[in-house]
Structures are given as C-alpha cells and as structure tokens.
C-alpha positions, 0 to 999 in steps of 0.5 A: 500500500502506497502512501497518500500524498499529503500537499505541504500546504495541509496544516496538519502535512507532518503529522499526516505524513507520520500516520501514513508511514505507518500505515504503509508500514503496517500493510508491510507488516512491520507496524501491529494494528495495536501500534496504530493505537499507541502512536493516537495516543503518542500523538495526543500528548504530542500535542499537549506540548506543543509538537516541538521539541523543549529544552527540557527534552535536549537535556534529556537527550544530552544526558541520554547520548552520555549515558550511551557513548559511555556504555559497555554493551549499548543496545537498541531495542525496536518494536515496529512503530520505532522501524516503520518512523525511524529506521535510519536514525537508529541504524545512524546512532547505532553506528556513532555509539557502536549499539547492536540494534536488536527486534523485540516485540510485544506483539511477536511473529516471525513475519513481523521480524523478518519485515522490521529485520528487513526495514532496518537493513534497508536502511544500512543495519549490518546485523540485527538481533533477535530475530527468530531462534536467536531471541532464545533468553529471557527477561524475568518477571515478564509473562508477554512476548517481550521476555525473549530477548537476544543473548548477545544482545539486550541480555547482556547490555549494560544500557538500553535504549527502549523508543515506545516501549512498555513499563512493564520491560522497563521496570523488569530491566532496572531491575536486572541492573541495566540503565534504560534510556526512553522516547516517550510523549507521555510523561506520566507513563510507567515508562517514562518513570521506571526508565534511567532517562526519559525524552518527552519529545516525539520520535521524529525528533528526539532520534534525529537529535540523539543522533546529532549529540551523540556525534558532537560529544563522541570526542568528549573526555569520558569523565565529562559523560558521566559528570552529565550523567550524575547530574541528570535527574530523571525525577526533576526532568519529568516534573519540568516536562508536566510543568510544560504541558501545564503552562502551555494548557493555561496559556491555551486556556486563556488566549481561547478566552481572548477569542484567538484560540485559533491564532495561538495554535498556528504558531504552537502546532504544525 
C-alpha cells in the first residue's frame, strides 16, 4: 500500500505524513494494528506540548547520548512503530555509539521480524538481533512476548535504549541492573518513570537529535559523560516536562478566552 500524498500546504502535512508511514508500514507488516493505537495516543500528548521539541527534552537527550557513548554493551531495542518512523536514525546512532540494534516485540511473529529485520537493513543495519531462534533468553518477571530477548544482545547490555516501549520491560530491566534510556510523549507513563532517562519529545525528533549529540560529544573526555550523567535527574526532568504541558494548557486556556484560540495554535502546532 502506497502512501497518500499529503500537499505541504495541509496544516496538519507532518503529522499526516507520520500516520501514513505507518500505515504503509503496517500493510508491510512491520507496524501491529495495536501500534496504530499507541502512536493516537503518542500523538495526543504530542500535542499537549506543543509538537516541538523543549529544552527540557535536549537535556534529556544530552544526558541520554552520555549515558550511551559511555556504555559497555549499548543496545537498541525496536518494536515496529520505532522501524516503520525511524529506521535510519537508529541504524545512524547505532553506528556513532557502536549499539547492536536488536527486534523485540510485544506483539511477536516471525513475519513481523523478518519485515522490521528487513526495514532496518534497508536502511544500512549490518546485523540485527533477535530475530527468530536467536531471541532464545529471557527477561524475568515478564509473562508477554517481550521476555525473549537476544543473548548477545539486550541480555547482556549494560544500557538500553527502549523508543515506545512498555513499563512493564522497563521496570523488569532496572531491575536486572541495566540503565534504560526512553522516547516517550507521555510523561506520566510507567515508562517514562521506571526508565534511567526519559525524552518527552516525539520520535521524529528526539532520534534525529540523539543522533546529532551523540556525534558532537563522541570526542568528549569520558569523565565529562558521566559528570552529565550524575547530574541528570530523571525525577526533576519529568516534573519540568508536566510543568510544560501545564503552562502551555493555561496559556491555551486563556488566549481561547481572548477569542484567538485559533491564532495561538498556528504558531504552537504544525
């Protein structure tokens, strides 16, 4: 299925242009029907602030390509809507802080990791885990697909970088010791709040970001990495990012009662 060209001259031409790579991707079975469900609920807190990326979020994201320049067996962790919105940038990354990329699904079939596998080399992805037999481990404590995980690659990393995930994984691989890093629209999700460091921003924008901090800090003194990682509160970083969607509804809420509701939003949403 071919994707509807959007004219540029739509008020909404980005958004649009997002949901029709994933309804591509999901005729080509890399993205679940569920996965159509979980980015109208992403893109709705997209909104909230602002559908631009906040300084608050770039802070997260420094402290998170730190955090992955500095590890010792850095993975990336792809489900389908991560594939079908991203693939480049995370083979990109991958390659600038020296990741494996590897497949794990909730909704898991062999179908669906040969086609994200495929994506991903498509993309310039040299290998990829955790497709089929070779996601033969497990992570406790989880009773979904997402327990099975590659042992060369998320079983023995020491940080993990989970774009759209669940809290449940999360929490499961805190708890096994490993730093987690999360892309998530909604601050107050078990993810965002299990998770080492949380980026509030959308996917569109906080991989190709991760990516161009990541490449600038590569040269970094390693004592510099982790003096940005030690002074990184997760805590502090979401709070700053409900604070964010509170002023914004506030300023929202009282230019609607000045009648220019309509102009507020042209100049805060694409």
């Amino acid at each position: 299925m071919k994707q509807t060209k959007v004219s540029s001259r739509h008020p909404r031409a980005a958004s649009l242009r997002i949901r029709e790579r994933l309804v591509e991707q999901f005729s080509n079975g890399v993205v679940a029907a569920a996965g159509l469900l979980a980015h109208g609920r992403g893109e709705a807190f997209d909104y909230l602030i602002g559908e631009k990326t906040s300084p608050n979020a770039l802070k997260a994201t420094k402290a998170a390509a730190a955090l992955l320049l500095t590890a010792k067996h850095p993975v990336i962790s792809v489900n389908g809507n991560a594939a079908a919105l991203a693939a480049k940038d995370i083979v990109t990354l991958a390659q600038q802080v020296n990741a494996r990329i590897e497949v794990n699904l909730f909704h898991r079939s062999l179908d669906r990791e040969k086609a994200i596998e495929k994506l991903l080399k498509h993309a310039g992805a040299t290998q990829v885990l955790g497709v089929g037999e070779a996601s033969s481990a497990a992570i406790p404590e989880i009773a979904s697909d997402r327990r099975r995980v590659d042992p060369r690659g998320i079983l023995i990393a020491d940080v993990v970088l989970v774009p759209l995930e669940d809290g449940d994984r999360t929490e499961a691989l805190v708890k096994m010791g490993k730093r987690v890093i999360a892309i998530d629209l909604n601050p107050l999700s078990r993810t965002a709040k299990f998770a080492s460091v949380t980026i509030v921003d959308n996917i569109v924008r906080a991989m190709p970001s991760l990516t161009r901090i990541a490449e600038k800090l590569r040269a970094e003194d390693k004592k510099k990495l982790r003096k940005l990682i030690d002074h990184f509160d997760n805590g502090r970083n979401l709070s700053e990012a409900i604070n964010i969607i509170e002023e914004r509804l506030e300023r929202l809420a009282q230019e609607s009662q000045k009648g220019s509701y309509l102009t507020i939003l042209e100049e805060g949403d694409t």
